[in-house]
N, C-alpha and C positions, 0 to 999 in steps of 0.2 A: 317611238313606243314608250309608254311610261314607265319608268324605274327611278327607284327614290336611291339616294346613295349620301352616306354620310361616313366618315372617312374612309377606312376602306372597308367599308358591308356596301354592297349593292341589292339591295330590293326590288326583284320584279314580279315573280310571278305570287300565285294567292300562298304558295306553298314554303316563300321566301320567309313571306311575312309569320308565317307561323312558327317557324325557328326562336326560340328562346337561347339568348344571348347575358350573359352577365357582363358586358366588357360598355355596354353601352349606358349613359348616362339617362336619369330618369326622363328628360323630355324627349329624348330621341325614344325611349320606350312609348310614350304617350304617342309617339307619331306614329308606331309599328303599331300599335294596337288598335289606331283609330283608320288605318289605312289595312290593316286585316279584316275589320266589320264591314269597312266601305265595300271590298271586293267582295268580301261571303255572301254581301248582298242586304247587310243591314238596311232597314228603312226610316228609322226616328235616333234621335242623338237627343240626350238631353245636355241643356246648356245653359250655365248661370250668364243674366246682363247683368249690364254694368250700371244700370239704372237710368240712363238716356231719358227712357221715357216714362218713368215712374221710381218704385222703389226694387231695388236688387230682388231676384226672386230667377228661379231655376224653372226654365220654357224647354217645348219641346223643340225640335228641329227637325223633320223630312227631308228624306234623300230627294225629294222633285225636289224642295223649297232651294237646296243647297246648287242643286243641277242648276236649275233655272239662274241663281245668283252668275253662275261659272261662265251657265253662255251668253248671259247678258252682259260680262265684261269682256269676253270673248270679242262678240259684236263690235261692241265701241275700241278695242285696241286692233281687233285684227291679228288676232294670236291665233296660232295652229301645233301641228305636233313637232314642227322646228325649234318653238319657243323655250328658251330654256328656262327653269324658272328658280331662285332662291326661296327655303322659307329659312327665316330667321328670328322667325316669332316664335311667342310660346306653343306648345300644340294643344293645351289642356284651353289656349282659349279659342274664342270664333274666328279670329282673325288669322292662326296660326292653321286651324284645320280648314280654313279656306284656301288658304294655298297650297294644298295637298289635297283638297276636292279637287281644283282649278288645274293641277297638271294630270290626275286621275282624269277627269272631261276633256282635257285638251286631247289626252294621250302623249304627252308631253313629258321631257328629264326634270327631274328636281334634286338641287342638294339641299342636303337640311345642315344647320349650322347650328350652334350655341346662341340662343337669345340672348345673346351680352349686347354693351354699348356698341363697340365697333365689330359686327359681324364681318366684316371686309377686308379686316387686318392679318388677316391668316388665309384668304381665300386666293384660289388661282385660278379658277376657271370663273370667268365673268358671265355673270346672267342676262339674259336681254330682260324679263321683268320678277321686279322684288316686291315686297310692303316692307316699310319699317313705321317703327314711330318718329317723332321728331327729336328726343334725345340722342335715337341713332345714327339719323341724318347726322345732326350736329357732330356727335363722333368721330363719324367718318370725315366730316369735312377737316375737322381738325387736323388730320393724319394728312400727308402729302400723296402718298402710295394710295390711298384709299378713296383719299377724294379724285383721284386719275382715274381710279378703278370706276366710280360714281359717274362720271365723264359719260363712259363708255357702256352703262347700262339705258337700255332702250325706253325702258318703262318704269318709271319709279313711281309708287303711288304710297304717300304718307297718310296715315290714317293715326285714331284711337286720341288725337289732341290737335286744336288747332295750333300752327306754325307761326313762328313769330315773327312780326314784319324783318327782324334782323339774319334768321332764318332765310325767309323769303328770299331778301336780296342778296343774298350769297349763292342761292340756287340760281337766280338768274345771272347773277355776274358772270357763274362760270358754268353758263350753255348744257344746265343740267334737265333734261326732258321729265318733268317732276307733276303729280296732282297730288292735291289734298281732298280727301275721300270724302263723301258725308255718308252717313248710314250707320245703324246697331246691330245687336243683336238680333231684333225681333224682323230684321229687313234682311239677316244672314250676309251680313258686309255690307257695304257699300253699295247704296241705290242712285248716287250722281257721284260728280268727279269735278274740280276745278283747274285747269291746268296753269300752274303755278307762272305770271307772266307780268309785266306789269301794271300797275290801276290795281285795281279793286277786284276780288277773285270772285267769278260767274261760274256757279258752280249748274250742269249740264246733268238732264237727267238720261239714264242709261234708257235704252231700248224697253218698252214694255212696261214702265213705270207709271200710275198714274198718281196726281197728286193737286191738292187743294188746301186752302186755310179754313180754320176755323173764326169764331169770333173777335179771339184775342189776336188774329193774322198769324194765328202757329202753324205749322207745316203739319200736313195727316198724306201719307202717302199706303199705298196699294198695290202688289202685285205678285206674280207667281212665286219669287221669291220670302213674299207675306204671306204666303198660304191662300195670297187671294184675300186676306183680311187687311182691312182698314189700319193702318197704325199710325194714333193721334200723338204728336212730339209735341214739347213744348218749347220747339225751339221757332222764334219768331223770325218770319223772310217777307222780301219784298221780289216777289215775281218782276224780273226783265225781259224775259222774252216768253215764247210760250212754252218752251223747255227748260228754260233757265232759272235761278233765283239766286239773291244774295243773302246771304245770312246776316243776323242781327245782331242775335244771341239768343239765351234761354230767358224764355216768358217770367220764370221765376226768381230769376234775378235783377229783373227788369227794376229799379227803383223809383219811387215818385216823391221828388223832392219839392216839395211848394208846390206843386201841379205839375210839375215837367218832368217828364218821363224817363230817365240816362239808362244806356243798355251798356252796362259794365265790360262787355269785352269788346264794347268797339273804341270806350274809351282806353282801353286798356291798351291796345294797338296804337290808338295817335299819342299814348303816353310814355311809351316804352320804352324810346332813343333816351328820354330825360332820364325816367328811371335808373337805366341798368349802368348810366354814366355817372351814377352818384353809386349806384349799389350793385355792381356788375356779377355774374350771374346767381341773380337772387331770382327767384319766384315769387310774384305778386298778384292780388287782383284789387279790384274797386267792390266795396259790397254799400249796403244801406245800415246804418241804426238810425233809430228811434229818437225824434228829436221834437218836441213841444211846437216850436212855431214851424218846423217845414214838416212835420211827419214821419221824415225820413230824411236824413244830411247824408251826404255824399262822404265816404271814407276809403281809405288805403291803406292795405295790410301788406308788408313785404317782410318776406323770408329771409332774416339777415341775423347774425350773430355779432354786427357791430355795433355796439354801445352806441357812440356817438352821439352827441346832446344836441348838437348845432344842425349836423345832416336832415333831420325831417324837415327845420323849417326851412333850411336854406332851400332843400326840394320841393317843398310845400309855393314858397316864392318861384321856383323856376315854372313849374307847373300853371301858376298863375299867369305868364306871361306869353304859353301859348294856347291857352284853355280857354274858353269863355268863363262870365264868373260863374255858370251851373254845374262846367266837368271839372271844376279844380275842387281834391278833396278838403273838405272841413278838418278833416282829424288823419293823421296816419300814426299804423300801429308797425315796431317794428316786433316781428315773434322768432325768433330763435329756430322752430321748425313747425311746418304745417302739417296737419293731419292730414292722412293721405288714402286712396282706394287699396285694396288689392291690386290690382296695375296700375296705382303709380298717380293716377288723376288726384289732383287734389279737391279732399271734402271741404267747400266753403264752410258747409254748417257747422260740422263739427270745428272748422278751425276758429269760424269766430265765435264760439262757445267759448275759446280760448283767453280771448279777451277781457 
């Protein structure tokens, strides 16, 4: 039976949740509050994106659209009211009040914990399924006690940022049952899943999904949890099975350098081992400027506070030697810090305004 419990308050019934408490932290209020509407019987939530698929702006959300998201991952894991569930997200965002829909649908336990780095580090009862981001992941693996705990969780599904191939290979080294989500706001979580393994991640559409390319080959997907409406991404895939597809990147960071086309985070992936071995945990990406004879030159921006005079080029040469000559960048910038979203994604545009 569902009851939400965060340290010792236990939530169950509609009449739990309307108890006004001062002892509890603002997002743990945001969860009481969002989980008292749900039960009253609320029917529309409103919810800022993250801008996925256009420019940030506050949509609505319906209790079907949110249901349907719940039993569609339902479906594909084979969850029921045994499942126990973590949220560790924030609750003021989608991804945070989905997992407090998702054990309200299941009829399933949930603790709620502090959206810090390591949710895991103070925890004793083990979840069978969580979401974190990928900073948290990494957190936790850091810790010894935590990444055991990680071990032993059933369902891990990482969302809100793709995972870094170095990432990756740490969730498979140590036999951790893990997907990276794809979906926004406007699809209310997560509409496929790629289960974290090795090769190249096939990311798998849930139950009920339909979906198609536009001209530029961007993903537009449809379904109950769409309201039923169309939503056109700009994020470019190439279909492998008839359920399946691999991601590219975003259409709009797509650059065209002398005619040929580079999709910045897939270079960004086969570049990453160099990277982070000259500039270890920095944040980077590949963008495009303006350049006379190609149009657009290939560049790299990294997150670093190290001066260092020698470091770009000598990375700049290593990059060469396993790049062709179109992914190795012309110019790398280093900046001290990136401009960042409200959770945390970093604003390309705004950072290389920076430059």
């Amino acid at each position: 039976m569902f009851h939400l419990t965060f340290g010792k308050h236990i939530f169950q019934t509609k009449e739990d949740f309307e108890l006004e408490s001062d002892d509890i932290p603002d997002f743990a209020k945001a969860a009481v509050q969002f989980c008292k509407e749900w039960l009253s019987g609320k029917d529309n939530f409103v919810q800022q994106t993250s801008g996925s698929t256009g420019t940030p702006k506050k949509i609505e959300i319906s209790r079907s659209q949110m249901i349907a998201s719940a039993t569609s991952t339902q479906a594909f894991f084979k969850t029921n009211e045994n499942t126990n569930l973590l949220c560790c997200l924030d609750p003021n965002y989608i991804a945070g009040k989905m997992m407090l829909v998702r054990a309200m649908v299941w009829n399933s336990k949930i603790q709620l914990t502090e959206p810090k780095s390591n949710p895991l580090l103070e925890l004793k009862d083990i979840p069978d399924f969580v979401a974190m981001v990928p900073l948290q992941v990494e957190a936790c693996l850091q810790d010894k006690s935590s990444a055991e705990k990680l071990q032993k969780v059933k369902q891990l599904i990482i969302g809100g940022a793709p995972i870094s191939s170095g990432l990756k290979n740490q969730l498979i080294a140590q036999g951790i049952q893990a997907y990276q989500t794809y979906g926004m706001t406007e699809t209310v979580s997560h509409i496929a899943l790629a289960k974290i393994q090795p090769g190249e991640l096939s990311y798998k559409m849930l139950p009920g999904v339909e979906f198609g390319m536009d001209a530029r080959k961007a993903l537009w997907v449809k379904s109950a949890a769409s309201n039923n409406e169309m939503v056109q991404t700009n994020d470019l895939v190439e279909f492998i099975e008839n359920d399946s597809f691999r991601w590219l990147g975003r259409a709009d960071f797509v650059i065209n350098s002398g005619g040929v086309k580079l999709h910045p985070e897939l270079l960004e992936a086969k570049a990453e081992r160099i990277i982070v071995s000259y500039y270890p945990n920095s944040a980077f990406f590949f963008f495009g400027m303006k350049d006379e004879k190609l149009g657009e030159k290939l560049c790299l921006a990294i997150e670093s506070t190290d001066n260092s005079i020698e470091k770009p080029s000598k990375l700049q040469k290593a990059l060469t030697e396993v790049m062709n000559k179109f992914e190795a960048p012309k110019n790398t910038f280093i900046i001290p810090s990136f401009s960042r979203t409200s959770t945390g994604k970093i604003n390309r545009p705004k950072t290389i305004q920076l430059l």
